[in-house]
N, C-alpha and C positions, 0 to 999 in steps of 0.2 A: 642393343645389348646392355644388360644391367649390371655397374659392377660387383663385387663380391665385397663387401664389408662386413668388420671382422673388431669385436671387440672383447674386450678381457671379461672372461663368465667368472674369476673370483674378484671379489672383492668390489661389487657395484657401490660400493656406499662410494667412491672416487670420485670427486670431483671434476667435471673437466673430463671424462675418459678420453681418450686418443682412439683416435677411427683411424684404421687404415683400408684407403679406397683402392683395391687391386683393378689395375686396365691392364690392355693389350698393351704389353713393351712399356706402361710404367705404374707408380705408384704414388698416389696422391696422402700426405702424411701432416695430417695436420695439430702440430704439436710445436712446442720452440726449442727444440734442440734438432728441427731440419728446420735452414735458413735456405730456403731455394724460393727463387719464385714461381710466387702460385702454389708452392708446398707441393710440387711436383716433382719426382725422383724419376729416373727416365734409367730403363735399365740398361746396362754397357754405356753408359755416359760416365764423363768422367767429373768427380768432385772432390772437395778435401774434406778431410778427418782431422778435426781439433779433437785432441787427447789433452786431460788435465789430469798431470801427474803431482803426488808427493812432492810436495818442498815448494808448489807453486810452478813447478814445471809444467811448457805448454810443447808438445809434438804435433806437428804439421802434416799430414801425411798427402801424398797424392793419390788418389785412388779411383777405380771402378768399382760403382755399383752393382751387384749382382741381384740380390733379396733383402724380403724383408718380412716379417711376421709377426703375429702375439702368439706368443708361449705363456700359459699360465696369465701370469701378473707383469710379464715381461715383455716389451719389444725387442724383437731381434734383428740385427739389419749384416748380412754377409756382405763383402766388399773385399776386391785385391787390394794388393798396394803394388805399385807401381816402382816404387822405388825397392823394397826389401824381395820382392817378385814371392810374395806369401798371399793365404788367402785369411781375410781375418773376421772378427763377426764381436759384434758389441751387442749389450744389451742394455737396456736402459730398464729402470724398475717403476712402473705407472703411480706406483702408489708416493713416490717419493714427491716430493715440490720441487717447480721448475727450475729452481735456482739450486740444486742441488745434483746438477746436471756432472757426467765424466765425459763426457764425450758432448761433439757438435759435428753435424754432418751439413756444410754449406756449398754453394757453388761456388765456383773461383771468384765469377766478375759478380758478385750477387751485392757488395757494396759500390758496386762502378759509380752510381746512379749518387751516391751519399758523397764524393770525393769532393773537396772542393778544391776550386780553381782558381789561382792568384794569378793576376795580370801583373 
């Protein structure tokens, strides 16, 4: 089975465009504002939502993954939260530079492997 890739039809002059690789039960996103490994998003799995708010503020969310798509010039990724029991959906804009990021969508243990360990 071949998967379905899907990239943004305005605005090709983009550098770098973002593919997203639809499978059965998940999605392969490869971009840097999804910090999973292997850039695999695994649908009804659960991950957290870095929100960068105004004044330097950071929100943590716990959440399931539900979707994810290109809209236009947009990624869109729908996900619960777990903790507020709402259903919520970000979008990131392709055209913008990576460091320009509002949102991060990572796994919990996806720094496990970086921790270091004092004897």
């Amino acid at each position: 089975m071949r998967p379905d890739s899907h990239t943004p039809r305005e605005n090709t002059d983009v550098q770098n465009v973002n593919i997203i690789e639809r499978h059965r039960g998940f999605y392969i996103i490869t971009n840097d504002y999804v910090i999973t490994k292997n850039q695999i998003v695994t649908v009804m799995e659960q991950y957290q939502l870095v929100d960068f708010r105004k004044h330097g503020e950071i929100e943590l969310r716990e959440i399931v993954f539900w979707y994810c798509a290109i809209k236009g010039k947009y990624l869109k990724i729908i996900c619960y939260d777990l903790d507020n029991k709402v259903v919520i959906q970000r979008l990131h804009d392709l055209t913008r530079s990576k460091y320009e990021n509002d949102w991060f969508l990572i796994e919990p243990d996806v720094f496990e492997d970086d921790i270091l360990e004092f004897e």
